[in-house]
N, C-alpha and C positions, 0 to 999 in steps of 0.2 A: 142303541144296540151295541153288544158285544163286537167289538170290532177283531180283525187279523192286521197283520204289519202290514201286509200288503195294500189292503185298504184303506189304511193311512199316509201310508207314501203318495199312494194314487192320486188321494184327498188333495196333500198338501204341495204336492206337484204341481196343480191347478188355481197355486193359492196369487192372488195379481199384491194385493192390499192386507198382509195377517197382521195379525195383532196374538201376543205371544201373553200370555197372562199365567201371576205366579200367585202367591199367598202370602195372606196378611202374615205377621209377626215371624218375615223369610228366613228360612235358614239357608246354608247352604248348597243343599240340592234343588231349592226352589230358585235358588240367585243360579246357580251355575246351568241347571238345565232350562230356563229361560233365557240368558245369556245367550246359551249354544242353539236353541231352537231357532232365536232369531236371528245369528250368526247364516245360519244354514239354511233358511229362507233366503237370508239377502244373495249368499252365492248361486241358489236359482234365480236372481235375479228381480223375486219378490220385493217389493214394500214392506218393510216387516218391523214393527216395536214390537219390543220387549218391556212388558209393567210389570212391578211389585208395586203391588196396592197401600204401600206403608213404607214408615222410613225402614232403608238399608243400615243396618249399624255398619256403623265408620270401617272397621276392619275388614270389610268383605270389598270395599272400593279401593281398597290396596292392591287388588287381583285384576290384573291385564284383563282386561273385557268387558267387566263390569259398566263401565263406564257409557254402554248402550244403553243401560235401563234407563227405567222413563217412569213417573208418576203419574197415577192418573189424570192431574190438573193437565200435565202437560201434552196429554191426546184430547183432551175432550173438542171435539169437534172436528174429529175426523171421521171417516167412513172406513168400514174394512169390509172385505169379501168371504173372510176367511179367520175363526177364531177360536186358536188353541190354549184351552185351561192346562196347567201342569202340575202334578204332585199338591193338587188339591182331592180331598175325600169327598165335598158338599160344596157346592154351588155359595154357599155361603163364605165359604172361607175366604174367597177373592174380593171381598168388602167394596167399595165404591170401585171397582173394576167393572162390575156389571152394570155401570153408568154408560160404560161404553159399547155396549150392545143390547141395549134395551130389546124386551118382548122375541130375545130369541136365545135357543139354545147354541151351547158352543159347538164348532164344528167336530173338533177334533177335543177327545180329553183322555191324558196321559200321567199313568198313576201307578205307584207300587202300595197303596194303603189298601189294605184287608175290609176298610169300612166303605171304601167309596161306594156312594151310592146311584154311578153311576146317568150322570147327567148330562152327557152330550149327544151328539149324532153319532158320532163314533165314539166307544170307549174303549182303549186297549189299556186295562187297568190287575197287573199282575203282581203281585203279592211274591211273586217268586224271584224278583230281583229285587236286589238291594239296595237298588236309589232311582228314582227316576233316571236320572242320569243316564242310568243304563240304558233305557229304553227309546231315548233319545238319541244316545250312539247305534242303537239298532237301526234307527231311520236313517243318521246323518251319514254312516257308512255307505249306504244303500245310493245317498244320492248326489253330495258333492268330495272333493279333493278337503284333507286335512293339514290346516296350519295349527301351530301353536298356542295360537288363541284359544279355538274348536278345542281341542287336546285337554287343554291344561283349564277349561269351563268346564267340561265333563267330570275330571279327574277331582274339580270340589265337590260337586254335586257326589261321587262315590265316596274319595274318601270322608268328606263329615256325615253322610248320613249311617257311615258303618262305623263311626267313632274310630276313624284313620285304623281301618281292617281289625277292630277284634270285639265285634258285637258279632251275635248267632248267626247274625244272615249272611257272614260272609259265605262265599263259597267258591271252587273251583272258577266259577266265571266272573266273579268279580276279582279274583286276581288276573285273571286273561284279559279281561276288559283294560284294567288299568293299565297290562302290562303294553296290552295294545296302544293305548294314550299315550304311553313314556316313549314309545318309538315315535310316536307322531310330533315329539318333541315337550309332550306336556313336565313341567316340575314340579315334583312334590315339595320341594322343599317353601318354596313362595308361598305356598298355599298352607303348610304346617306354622311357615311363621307369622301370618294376618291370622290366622284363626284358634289358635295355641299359645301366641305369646302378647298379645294384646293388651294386659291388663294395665293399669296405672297406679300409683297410689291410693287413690280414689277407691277402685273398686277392688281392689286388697283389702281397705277399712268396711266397705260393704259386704266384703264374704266374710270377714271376722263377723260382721255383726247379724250374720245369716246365721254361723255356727252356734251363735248364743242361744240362737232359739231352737237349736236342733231336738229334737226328741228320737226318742227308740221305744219301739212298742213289740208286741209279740214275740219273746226273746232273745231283740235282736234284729226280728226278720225286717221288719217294717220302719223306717224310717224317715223321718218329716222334719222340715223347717219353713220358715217364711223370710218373704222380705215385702215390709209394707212401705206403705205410703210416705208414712214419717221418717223411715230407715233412709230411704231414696234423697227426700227434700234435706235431711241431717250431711249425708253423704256427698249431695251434689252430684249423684248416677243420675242418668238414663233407665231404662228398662233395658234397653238392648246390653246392658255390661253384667247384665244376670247371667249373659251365655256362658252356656258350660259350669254353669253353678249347681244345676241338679246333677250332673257326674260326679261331681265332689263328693254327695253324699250318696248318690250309687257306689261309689266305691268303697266305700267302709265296710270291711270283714266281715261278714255271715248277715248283708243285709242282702234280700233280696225283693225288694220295693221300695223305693225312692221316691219323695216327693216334693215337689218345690211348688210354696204359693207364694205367686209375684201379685202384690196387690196395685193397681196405676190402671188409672186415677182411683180413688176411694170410692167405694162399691163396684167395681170391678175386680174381679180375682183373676188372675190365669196360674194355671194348674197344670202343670206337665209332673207324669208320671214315667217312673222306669221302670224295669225288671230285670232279673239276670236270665232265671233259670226253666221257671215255671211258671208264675202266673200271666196269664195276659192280662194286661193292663188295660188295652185297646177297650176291653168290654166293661172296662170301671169307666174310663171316658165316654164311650157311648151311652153308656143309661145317665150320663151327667150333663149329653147336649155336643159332643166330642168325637175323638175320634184316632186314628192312628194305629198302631202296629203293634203286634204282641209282646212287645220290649221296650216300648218308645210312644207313647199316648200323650194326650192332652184336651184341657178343656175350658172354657170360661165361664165364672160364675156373676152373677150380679145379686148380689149379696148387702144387707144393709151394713154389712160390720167382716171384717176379714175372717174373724174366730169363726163365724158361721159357713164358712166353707172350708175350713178347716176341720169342724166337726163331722160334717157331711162327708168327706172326701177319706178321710180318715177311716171312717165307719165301713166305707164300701172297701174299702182298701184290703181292713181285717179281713170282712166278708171273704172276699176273693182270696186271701190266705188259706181262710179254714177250709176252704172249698176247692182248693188245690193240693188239700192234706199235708200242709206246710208246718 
């Protein structure tokens, strides 16, 4: 059921034993407002882990807090009372997470994604802030004291999920919000340089060899690259050092749809889509199995050959141009 804040505080007031659950392939507002949910369990005095269901890439464990998370191997065989999903869309997206609460829904689920589908006993899932993050400073205010840690957990969670303040959905409250963290001692600057200045030589030769394959389609508007399987194993990346590689080509001059396919392993595709102005993307990703925000989508394909979701993804892409009178 649609939940109020109030009824979540109530909820997690009561919580003896939680378990804090975030999303597979995590970004930043899934590591920070997991982070801080469990943060602010333990000063009620809770029991509380905090999972990402998947490895954390390296640079977000540079961040004071981090360092609570926990992988699923290493709950399995415990009990909780109490289990909150975060800045998940679909019950699916927390991957071997739901190992740890078999046969039940989650207590509490906390979301700013447009698509959620709404999966727990409680959902307070609003589309009208800008990062989960938010929404979890709505509770943590409400119920214990803030240190720096709390602060400066929150303040990743908003700044990467609003591209450090200049994606659409900023607004009046996400800068009050932040402004409110920087008094509680939180810094931006830590948090601008693990998740902005990270790259290596390595994954310099991997964006060069992203941009080889870039295309532009519909005058401009539409534009696409990859990075496959071969690129990666040639390279010596990870997946996770693809972050921030589909902004690269969101950024180019009069595009407005962006798209990166990351192929790992072969026959797996993942597909995140941007927009600037106009189209929702969210609704390309959901008829593709997906899901996310009018500016910021994504999806996975299992596909025999990479071209083949390239094709597909492509097609819908145009579509939703013309259909936006682009």
């Amino acid at each position: 059921m649609k939940a109020t804040l109030d009824q979540v505080v109530a909820r997690l007031k009561r919580a003896k034993r939680a378990l804090v659950v975030g999303h597979i392939r995590p970004d930043g507002d899934a590591i920070g407002s997991v982070a801080a949910l469990t943060l602010i369990l333990r000063k009620l005095g809770a029991e509380a882990e905090g999972c990402i269901p998947d490895r954390i890439p390296w640079f977000y464990r540079e961040i004071q807090g981090t360092e609570i998370l926990r992988g699923v191997e290493e709950l399995r065989g415990r009990t909780f009372d109490t289990v909150a999903v975060l800045d998940s869309s679909d019950i699916s997206r927390i991957g071997d997470a739901i190992d740890l609460f078999p046969d039940r829904e989650p207590d509490v689920v906390l979301d700013h994604h447009v698509t959620n589908s709404g999966f727990g006993v409680l959902n307070l899932c609003d589309p009208g802030y800008a990062a989960t993050a938010m929404i979890v400073h709505e509770i943590g205010k409400r119920l214990v004291p803030y240190d720096r840690d709390l602060a400066e957990l929150l303040l990743l969670g908003i700044a990467t999920d609003t591209g450090f303040f200049k994606y659409a959905t900023v607004d009046e409250r996400a800068f009050t919000v932040a402004a409110e963290l920087t008094r509680h001692g939180a810094r931006i600057q830590p948090i601008a340089s693990a998740v902005l200045e990270h790259r290596t030589p390595k994954t310099i030769r991997l964006l060069v060899e992203m941009f080889r394959t870039l295309r532009l389609e519909v005058g401009g508007r539409l534009a696409y690259a990859y990075v496959s399987a071969d690129m990666f194993r040639r390279t010596g990346c990870d997946e996770e050092e693809t972050e921030g590689f589909v902004g690269e080509i969101r950024a180019l001059h009069g595009v407005e749809v962006a798209i990166l396919f990351t192929e790992w392993p072969e026959g797996e595709v993942h597909v995140s889509l941007r927009s600037k102005n106009y189209v929702d993307v969210s609704r390309v990703a959901r008829a593709l199995g997906g899901g996310g925000h009018p500016r910021a989508a994504g999806c996975t394909l299992h596909v025999p050959r990479l071209q083949d979701a390239v094709t597909t993804v492509v097609e819908a892409a145009r579509a939703a141009l013309v259909e936006a009178g682009i």
